[in-house]
C-alpha positions in Angstrom: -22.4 -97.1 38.1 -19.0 -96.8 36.9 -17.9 -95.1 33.6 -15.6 -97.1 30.8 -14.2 -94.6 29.9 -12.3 -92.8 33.0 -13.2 -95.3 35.5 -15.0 -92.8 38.0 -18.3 -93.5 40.0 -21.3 -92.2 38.6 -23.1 -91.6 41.3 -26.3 -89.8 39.5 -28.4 -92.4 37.6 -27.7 -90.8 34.0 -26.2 -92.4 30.5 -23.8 -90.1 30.8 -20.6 -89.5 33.0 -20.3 -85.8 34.9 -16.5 -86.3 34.7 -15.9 -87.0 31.0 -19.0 -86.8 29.4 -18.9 -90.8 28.1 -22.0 -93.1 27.7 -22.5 -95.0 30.9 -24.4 -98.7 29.4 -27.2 -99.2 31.5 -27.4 -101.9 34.0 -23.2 -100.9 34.3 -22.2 -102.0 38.3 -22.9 -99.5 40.7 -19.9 -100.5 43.5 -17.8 -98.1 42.1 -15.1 -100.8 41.2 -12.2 -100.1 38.1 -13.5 -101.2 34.6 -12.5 -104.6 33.5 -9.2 -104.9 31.5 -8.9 -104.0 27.8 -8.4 -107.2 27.4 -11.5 -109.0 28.4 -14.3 -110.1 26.5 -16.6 -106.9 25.7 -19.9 -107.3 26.4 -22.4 -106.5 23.6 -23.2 -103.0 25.5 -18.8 -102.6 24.9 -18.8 -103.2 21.7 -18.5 -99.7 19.8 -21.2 -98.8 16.9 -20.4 -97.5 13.5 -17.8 -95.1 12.8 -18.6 -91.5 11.8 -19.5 -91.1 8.1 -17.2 -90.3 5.4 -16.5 -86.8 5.6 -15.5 -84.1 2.5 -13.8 -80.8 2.7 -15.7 -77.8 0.9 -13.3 -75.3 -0.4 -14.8 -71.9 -2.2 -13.1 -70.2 -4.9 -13.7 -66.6 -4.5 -11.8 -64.8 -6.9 -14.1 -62.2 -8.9 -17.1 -63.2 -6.6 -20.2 -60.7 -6.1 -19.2 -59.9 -2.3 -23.4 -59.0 -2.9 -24.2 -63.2 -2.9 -21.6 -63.7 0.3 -23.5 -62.6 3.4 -26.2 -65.4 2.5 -24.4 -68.3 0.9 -21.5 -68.2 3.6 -23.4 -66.8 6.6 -21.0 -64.2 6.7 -21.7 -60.1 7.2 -21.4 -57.9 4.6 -17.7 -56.2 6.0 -16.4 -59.9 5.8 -17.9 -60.7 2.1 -16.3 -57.4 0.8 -12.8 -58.6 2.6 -13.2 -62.0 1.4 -14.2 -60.8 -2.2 -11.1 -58.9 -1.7 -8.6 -60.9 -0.9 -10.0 -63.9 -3.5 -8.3 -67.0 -3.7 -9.6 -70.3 -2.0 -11.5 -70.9 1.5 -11.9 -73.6 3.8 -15.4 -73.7 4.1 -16.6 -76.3 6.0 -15.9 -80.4 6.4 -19.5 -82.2 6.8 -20.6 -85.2 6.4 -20.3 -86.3 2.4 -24.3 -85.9 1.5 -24.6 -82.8 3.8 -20.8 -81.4 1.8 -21.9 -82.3 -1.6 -25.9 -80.3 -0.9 -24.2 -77.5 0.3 -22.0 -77.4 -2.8 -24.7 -77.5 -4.9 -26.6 -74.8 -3.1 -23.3 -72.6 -3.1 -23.2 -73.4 -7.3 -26.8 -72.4 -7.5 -26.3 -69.0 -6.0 -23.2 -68.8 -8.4 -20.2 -69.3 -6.0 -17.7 -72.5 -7.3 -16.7 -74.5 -5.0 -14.8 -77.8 -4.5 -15.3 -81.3 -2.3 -12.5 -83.1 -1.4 -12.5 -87.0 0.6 -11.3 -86.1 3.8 -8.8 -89.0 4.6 -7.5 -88.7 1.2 -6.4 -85.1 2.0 -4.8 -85.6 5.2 -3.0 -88.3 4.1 -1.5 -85.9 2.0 -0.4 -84.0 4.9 2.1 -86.3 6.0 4.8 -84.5 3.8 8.1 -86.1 2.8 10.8 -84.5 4.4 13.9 -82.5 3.3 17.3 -82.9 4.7 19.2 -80.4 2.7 20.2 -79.7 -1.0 21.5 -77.1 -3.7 20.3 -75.5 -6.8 22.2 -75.4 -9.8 20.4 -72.4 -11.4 17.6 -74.5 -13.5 16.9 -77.3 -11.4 16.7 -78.2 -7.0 18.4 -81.5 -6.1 17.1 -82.3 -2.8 18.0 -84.9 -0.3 16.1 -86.9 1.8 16.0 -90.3 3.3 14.6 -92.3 0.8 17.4 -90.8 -1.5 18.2 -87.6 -3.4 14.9 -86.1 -5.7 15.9 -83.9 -8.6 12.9 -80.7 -8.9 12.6 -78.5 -12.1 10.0 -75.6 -12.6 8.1 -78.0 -14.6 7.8 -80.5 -12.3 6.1 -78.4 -9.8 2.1 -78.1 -9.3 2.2 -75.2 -6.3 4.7 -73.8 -3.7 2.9 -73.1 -0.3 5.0 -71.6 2.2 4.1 -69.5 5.5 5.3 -68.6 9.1 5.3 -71.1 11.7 4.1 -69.6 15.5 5.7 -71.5 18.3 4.9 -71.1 21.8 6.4 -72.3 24.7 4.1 -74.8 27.5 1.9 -73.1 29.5 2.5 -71.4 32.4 2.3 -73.8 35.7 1.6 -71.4 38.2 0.3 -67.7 37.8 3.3 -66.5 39.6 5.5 -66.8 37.2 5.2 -64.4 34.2 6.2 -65.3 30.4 9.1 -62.7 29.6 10.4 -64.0 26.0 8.5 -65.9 23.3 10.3 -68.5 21.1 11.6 -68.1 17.8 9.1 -68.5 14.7 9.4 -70.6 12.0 8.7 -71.2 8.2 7.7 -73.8 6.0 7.8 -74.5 2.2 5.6 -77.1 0.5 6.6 -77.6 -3.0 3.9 -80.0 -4.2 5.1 -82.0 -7.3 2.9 -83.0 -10.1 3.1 -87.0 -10.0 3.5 -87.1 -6.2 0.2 -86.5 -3.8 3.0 -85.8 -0.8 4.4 -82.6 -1.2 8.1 -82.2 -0.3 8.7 -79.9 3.2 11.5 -78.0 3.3 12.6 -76.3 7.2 15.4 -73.8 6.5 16.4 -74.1 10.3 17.0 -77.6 9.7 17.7 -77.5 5.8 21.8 -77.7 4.8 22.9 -76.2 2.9 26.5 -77.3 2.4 29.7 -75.7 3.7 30.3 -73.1 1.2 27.1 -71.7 2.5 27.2 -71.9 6.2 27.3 -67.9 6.0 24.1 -67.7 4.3 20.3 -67.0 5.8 18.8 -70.3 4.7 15.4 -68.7 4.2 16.3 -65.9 2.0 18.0 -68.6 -0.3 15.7 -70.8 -0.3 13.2 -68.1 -1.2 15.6 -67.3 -4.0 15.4 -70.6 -5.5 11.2 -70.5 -5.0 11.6 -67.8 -7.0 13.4 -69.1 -9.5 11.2 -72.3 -10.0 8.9 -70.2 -11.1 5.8 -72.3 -9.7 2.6 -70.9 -8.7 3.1 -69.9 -4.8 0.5 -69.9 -2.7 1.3 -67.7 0.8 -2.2 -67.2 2.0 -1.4 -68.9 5.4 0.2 -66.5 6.8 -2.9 -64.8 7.1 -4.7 -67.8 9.1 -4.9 -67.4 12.8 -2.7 -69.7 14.3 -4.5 -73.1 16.0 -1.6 -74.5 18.2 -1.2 -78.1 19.5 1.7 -79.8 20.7 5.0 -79.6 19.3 5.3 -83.0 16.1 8.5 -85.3 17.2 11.6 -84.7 14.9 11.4 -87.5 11.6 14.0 -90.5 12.3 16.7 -88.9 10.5 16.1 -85.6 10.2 18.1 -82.8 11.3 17.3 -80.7 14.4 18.2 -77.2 14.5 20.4 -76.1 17.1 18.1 -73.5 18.3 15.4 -76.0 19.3 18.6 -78.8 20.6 19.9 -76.0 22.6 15.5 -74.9 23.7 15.1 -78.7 24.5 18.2 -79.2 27.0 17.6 -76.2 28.6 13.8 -75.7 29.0 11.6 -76.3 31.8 9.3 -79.8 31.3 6.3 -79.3 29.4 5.2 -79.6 25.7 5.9 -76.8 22.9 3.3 -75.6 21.1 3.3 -74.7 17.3 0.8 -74.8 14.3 2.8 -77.3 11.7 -0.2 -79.7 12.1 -2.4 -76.9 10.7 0.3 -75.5 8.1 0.3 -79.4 6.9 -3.2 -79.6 6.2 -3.5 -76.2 4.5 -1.0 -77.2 2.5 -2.8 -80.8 1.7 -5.9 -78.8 0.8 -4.8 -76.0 -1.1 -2.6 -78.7 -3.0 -5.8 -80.7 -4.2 -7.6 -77.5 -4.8 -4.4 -76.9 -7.6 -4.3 -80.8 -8.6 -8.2 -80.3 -9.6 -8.1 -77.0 -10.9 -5.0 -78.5 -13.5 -7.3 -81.5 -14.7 -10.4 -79.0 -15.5 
């Protein structure tokens, strides 16, 4: 019996493939041979059932929550509710399945905890961000450009700022005799989600310029500066996430690479860079709806 997926011999009479773990059709050939080509006809047993259900996020808003009605609602212990009482603001809860999401949200607003449901795909394509190239602020107002064209930003014009550290790490190790002496450099991220666009706007300040009567400047302190002077709502709880890495996003067509990284990429050895944009992305996308929602109540 051979497996569709990875092409290996199953060699144990069993639905399942010991390599990869893929459903083996019954009655499948048992010679061992490659699978047929992608593009053959499938057989009925090929052809691939429903996808999964539509999925929802479940966010929590825990700001002046009993920590008391924590432990049970959340499955939490009782150290954790009192930190997450604490600390407030929204949660990730869980992303289910939309009639197992919107049951546990009414069994959270029954114990009298608020929380939030959110289409899944809807939020993540909000965490396609569109991208900044570089800009200036005037005092009052952000002119950034990027390439679809130059976006003017006032205070007013702003829903919610999100911005947090970015942790890079460098491929892993190939063999155990070689030790990892230096880390790479962090990074940092600002989302400034606008109130008639779902994308936010990303802004890199390694990559952000600046102009030339500012090449002496630390482009994250200024940047910051103008946050600050926005005057949005900032949200900063990421940097308080543990970090879940994956492999380094390819640069935008168009977008400026710092030298850093262009200077990282021709020297490093092969392999594939790790960070946790990905995950900053789709904090962003959710905290960003949580805000959009919160406005229209």
């Amino acid at each position: 019996m051979t497996c569709p997926r990875c092409g290996r011999p199953a060699a144990v009479a069993r639905r399942q493939c010991l390599y990869c773990g893929a459903e083996v059709a019954a009655g499948a050939p048992r010679d061992g041979k490659a699978p047929p080509r992608q593009d053959a006809p499938a057989s009925p047993a090929a052809i691939p059932g429903p996808g999964p259900p539509e999925r929802l996020l479940v966010v929590v808003a825990l700001d002046g929550v009993d920590p008391e009605r924590l432990p049970g609602a959340l499955g939490i212990s009782p150290y954790e509710a009192r930190q997450c009482a604490k600390g407030g603001g929204y949660h990730l809860q869980r992303v289910a399945a939309a009639a197992d999401a919107e049951a546990y949200r009414e069994r959270l607003a029954a114990q009298g905890i608020t929380a939030f449901t959110f289409d899944e795909t809807t939020v993540r394509a909000a965490a396609d961000p569109e991208l900044a190239q570089g800009g200036r602020f005037d005092g009052h107002a952000l002119t950034v450009r990027t390439p679809a064209g130059a976006i003017d930003i006032a205070g007013d014009d702003l829903l919610l700022v999100v911005k947090g550290p970015i942790t890079r790490e460098p491929p892993p190790m190939e063999s155990l005799r070689w030790s990892r002496t230096a880390t790479l450099e962090p990074g940092f991220r600002f989302h400034l989600h606008r109130i008639d666009r779902p994308r936010p706007l990303e802004i890199d300040p390694a990559a952000f310029d600046l102009g030339a009567n500012r090449a002496g400047f630390s482009s994250l302190l200024e940047i910051a500066g103008w946050v600050a002077a926005l005057a949005a709502p900032v949200d900063d709880g990421f940097r308080r996430v543990s970090p879940a890495l994956a492999p380094i996003a390819p640069a935008a067509v168009g977008a400026p690479v710092p030298l850093q990284d262009a200077l990282r990429a021709a020297t490093a050895r092969p392999g594939v860079t790790l960070d946790n944009i990905a995950q900053f992305r789709f904090y962003s996308a959710w905290r960003g709806a949580v805000e959009r929602r919160v406005r229209r109540r």
